[in-house]
N, C-alpha and C positions, 0 to 999 in steps of 0.2 A: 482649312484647305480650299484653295482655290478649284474649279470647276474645268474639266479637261479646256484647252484651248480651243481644239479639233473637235467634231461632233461625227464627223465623216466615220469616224470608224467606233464600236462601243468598246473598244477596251482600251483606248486611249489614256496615255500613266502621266502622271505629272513628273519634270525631272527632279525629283527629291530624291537622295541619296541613296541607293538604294546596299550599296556597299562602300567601306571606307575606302581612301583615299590610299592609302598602303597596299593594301587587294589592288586596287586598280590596278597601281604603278605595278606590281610583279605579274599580274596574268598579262598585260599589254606588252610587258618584254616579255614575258613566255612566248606569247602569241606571235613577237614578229621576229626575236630571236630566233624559234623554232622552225619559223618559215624561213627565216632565209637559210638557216644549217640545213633544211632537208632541200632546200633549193639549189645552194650550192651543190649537194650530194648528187641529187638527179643528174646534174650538167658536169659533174666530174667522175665519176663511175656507171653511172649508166649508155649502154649502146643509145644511140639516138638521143640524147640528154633527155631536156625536161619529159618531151614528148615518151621518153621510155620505157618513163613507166605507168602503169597499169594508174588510171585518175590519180595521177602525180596534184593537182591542185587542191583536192580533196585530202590528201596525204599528207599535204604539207602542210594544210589547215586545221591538224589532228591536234595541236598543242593549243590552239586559239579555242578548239571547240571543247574540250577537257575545262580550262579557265575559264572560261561564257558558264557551262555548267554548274563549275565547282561556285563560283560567283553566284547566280543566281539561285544554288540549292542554299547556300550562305545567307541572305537574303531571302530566303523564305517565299520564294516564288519561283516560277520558270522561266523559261528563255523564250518560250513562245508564248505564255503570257504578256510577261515583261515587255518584247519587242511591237506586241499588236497581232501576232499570229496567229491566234486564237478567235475566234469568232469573230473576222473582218466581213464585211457584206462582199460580196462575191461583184457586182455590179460596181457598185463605188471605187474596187481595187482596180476591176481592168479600165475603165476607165480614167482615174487618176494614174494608173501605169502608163496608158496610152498617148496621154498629154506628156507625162515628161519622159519618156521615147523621145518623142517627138522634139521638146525643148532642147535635151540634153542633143541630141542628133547635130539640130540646128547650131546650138552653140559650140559642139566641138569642130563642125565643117569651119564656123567664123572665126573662133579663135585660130585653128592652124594656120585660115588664110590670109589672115593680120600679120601672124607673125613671119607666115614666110614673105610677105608685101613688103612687112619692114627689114626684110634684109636674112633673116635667120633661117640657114639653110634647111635641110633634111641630111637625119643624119644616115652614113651608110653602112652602120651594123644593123643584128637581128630588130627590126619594129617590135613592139606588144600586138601579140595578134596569135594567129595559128597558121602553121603553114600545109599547104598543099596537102602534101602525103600525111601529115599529121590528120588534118583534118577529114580525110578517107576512112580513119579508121572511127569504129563506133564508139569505144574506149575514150578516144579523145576528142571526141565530137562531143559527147555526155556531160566529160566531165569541162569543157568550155564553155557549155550553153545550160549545165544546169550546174551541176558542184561548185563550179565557180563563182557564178553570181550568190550563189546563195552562201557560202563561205568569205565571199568579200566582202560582201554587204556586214555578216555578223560580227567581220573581225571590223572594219571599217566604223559603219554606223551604230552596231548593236556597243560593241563594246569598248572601242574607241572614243567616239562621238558622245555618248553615254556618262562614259568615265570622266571626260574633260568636260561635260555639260553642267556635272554635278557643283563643278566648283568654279567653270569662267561663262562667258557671255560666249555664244550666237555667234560672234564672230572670229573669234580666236579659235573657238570648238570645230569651226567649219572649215578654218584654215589650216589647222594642227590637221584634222582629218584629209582633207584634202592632198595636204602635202606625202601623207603615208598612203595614200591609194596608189597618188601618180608615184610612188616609191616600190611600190606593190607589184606593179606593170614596167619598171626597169627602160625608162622612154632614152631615145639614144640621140635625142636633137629635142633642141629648146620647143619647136614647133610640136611636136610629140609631146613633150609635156606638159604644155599649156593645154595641148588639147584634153589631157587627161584631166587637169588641174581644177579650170573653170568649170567642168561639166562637174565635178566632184562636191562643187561648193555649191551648188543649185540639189544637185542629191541631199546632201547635209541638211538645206533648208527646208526641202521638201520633207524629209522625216522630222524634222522638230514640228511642221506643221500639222500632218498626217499620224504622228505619231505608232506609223504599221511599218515594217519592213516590206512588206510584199509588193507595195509600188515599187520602191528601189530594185526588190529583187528580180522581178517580171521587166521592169524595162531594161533593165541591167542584161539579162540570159534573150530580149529578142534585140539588143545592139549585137550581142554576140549572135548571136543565130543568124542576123544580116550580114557580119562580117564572115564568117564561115561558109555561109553558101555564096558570098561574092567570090572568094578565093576559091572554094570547089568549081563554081561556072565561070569566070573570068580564066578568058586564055593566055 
């Protein structure tokens, strides 16, 4: 066996198999089949749709986070082992969160404003974000700055990323991933989804290098945390 890549964090896994190839393919449809049927539910029976109900992204993440489990009890390990969650240095994570905050930030401001330079509008349905009154409530303040990153990140990178790691290359893994984030977030103009898109594929590389979720997670929950109190104090 080769020697972790990353040193930064101690529980760093090399990507060897950890489950087959069969498992993969049905928790990953479980995972995003289930989010999108409770997704649709929220927004078609629910007063007020997604926002409705009670940590609706937590909820909806309930079939991804059963499959991550049953997977990694399968495999003979945990999920917070497995991912790096487990005795990560406490300095090294906010700091490396800190930086790609910051990267990811930069590069989804450049990508949107490439694309809308070159021509491609904004679009004028619902954005991915949270809105006003949504965002008032403490319920769905929680569950967008912290249920969320942490359930995107595990369906995305943990078990996504993971699964397609096992068996292609760094580049395909990060684009396959990539493409289900910005999927994730339902972007309604190409400008929107670029931005979602590239920032996605710098996350991907950063966990193949890092091999911890909790950078991804931590920078992930204070994008949102910035977006949410922009739209609470922006008039």
């Amino acid at each position: 066996r080769r020697p972790p890549r990353s040193t930064l964090f101690p529980y760093t896994t090399l990507f060897r198999s950890p489950w087959s190839w069969r498992a993969a393919a049905l928790a990953v449809f479980i995972a995003f089949a289930g989010f999108s049927i409770l997704g649709r539910t929220f927004n078609s029976y629910l007063p007020g749709g997604w926002w409705g109900a009670v940590f609706p992204m937590l909820i909806a993440h309930v079939p991804m986070l059963c499959a991550l489990r049953y997977l990694a009890r399968g495999a003979g390990t945990s999920v917070t082992h497995l991912f790096g969650l487990r005795g990560a240095r406490v300095g090294a994570v906010l700091a490396s969160a800190t930086v790609l905050w910051i990267l990811l930030s930069l590069l989804m401001g450049l990508t949107g404003a490439t694309l809308i330079s070159l021509g491609f509008g904004m679009g004028t349905g619902a954005s991915p974000g949270i809105g006003r009154e949504a965002a008032s409530s403490i319920f769905a303040f929680t569950d967008f700055v912290v249920w969320g990153p942490i359930c995107e990140e595990l369906a995305c990178r943990a078990l996504l990323y993971t699964s397609l790691r096992t068996c292609f290359g760094i580049t395909l893994s990060s684009v396959v991933t990539a493409a289900a984030f910005t999927w994730l977030h339902h972007p309604d103009s190409i400008p929107v989804a670029g931005a979602c898109f590239v920032p996605a594929v710098l996350s991907s590389l950063w966990y193949e290098r890092t091999r911890s979720l909790w950078p991804n997670i931590i920078s992930h929950s204070l994008h949102n945390l910035s977006s949410t109190l922009v739209t609470l104090i922006w008039p």
